[in-house]
C-alpha positions as CSV (number, residue, x, y, z in Angstrom):
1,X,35.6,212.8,-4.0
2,X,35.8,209.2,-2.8
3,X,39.7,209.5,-2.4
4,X,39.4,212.7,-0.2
5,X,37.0,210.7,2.3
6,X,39.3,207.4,2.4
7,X,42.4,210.1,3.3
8,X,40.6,212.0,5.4
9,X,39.7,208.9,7.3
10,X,43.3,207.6,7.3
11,X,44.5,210.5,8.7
12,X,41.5,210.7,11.6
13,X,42.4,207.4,12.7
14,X,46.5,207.6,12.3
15,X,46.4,211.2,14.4
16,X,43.8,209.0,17.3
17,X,46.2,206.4,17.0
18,X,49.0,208.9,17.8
19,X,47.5,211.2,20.3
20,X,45.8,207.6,22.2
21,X,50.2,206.3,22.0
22,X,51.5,209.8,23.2
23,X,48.7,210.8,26.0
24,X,50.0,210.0,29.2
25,X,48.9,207.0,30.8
26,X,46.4,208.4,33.8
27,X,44.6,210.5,31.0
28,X,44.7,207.5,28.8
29,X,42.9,205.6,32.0
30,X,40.2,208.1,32.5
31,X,39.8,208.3,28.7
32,X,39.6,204.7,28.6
33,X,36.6,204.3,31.7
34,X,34.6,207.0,30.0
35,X,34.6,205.1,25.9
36,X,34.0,201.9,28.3
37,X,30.8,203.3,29.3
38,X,29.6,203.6,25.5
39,X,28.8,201.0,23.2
40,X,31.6,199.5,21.5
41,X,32.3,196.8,19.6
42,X,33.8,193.6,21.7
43,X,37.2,194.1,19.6
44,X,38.1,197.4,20.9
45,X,36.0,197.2,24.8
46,X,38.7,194.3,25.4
47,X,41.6,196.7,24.8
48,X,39.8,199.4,26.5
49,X,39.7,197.0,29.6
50,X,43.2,196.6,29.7
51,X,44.1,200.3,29.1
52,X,41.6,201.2,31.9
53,X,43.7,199.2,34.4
54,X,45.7,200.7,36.9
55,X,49.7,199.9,35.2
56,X,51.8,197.5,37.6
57,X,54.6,199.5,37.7
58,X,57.5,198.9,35.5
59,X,57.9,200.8,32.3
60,X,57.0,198.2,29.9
61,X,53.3,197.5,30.9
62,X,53.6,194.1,29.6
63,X,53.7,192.1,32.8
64,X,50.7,190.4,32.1
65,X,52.5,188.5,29.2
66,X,55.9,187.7,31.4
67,X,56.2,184.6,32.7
68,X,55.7,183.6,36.3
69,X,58.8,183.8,38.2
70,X,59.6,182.2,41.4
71,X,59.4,184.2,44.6
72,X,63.1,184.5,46.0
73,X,65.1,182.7,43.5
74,X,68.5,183.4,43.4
75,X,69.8,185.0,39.8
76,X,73.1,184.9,38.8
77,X,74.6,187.9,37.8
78,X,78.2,187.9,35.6
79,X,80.3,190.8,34.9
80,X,81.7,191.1,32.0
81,X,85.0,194.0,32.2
82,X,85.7,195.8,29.5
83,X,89.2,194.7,28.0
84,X,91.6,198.0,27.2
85,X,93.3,198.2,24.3
């Protein structure tokens, strides 16, 4: 009986886990607004928080964590050609 409760727990939390990854991101914000309006624990309303921001942008949604970068600094960009055989 005890084993039944701890895999039907692991699979509860592994298919939130999934449908949370998969759920496209303005559902995941409005989903994200509404849990921050309950009471949960500090561990999970500081992820909330950052879900239930509005994304910058790019793909990656990890801008927060890049590095400042200088306003109009030149990058150098190298091609590399293919060589034919």
């Amino acid at each position: 009986m005890f084993q039944t409760l701890i895999v039907a727990l692991l699979v509860t939390a592994c298919a939130g886990y999934v449908a949370w990854t998969l759920m496209p991101g303005a559902a995941r914000r409005s989903l994200a607004v509404a849990m921050l309006k309950l009471p949960v624990p500090t561990m999970f309303a500081v992820r909330l928080r950052r879900a239930a921001q509005a994304s910058s942008g790019c793909g990656c949604d990890g801008c927060d964590h890049a590095p400042a970068k200088a306003a109009g600094a030149a990058k150098t960009v190298t091609f590399h050609p293919r060589r034919r055989p």
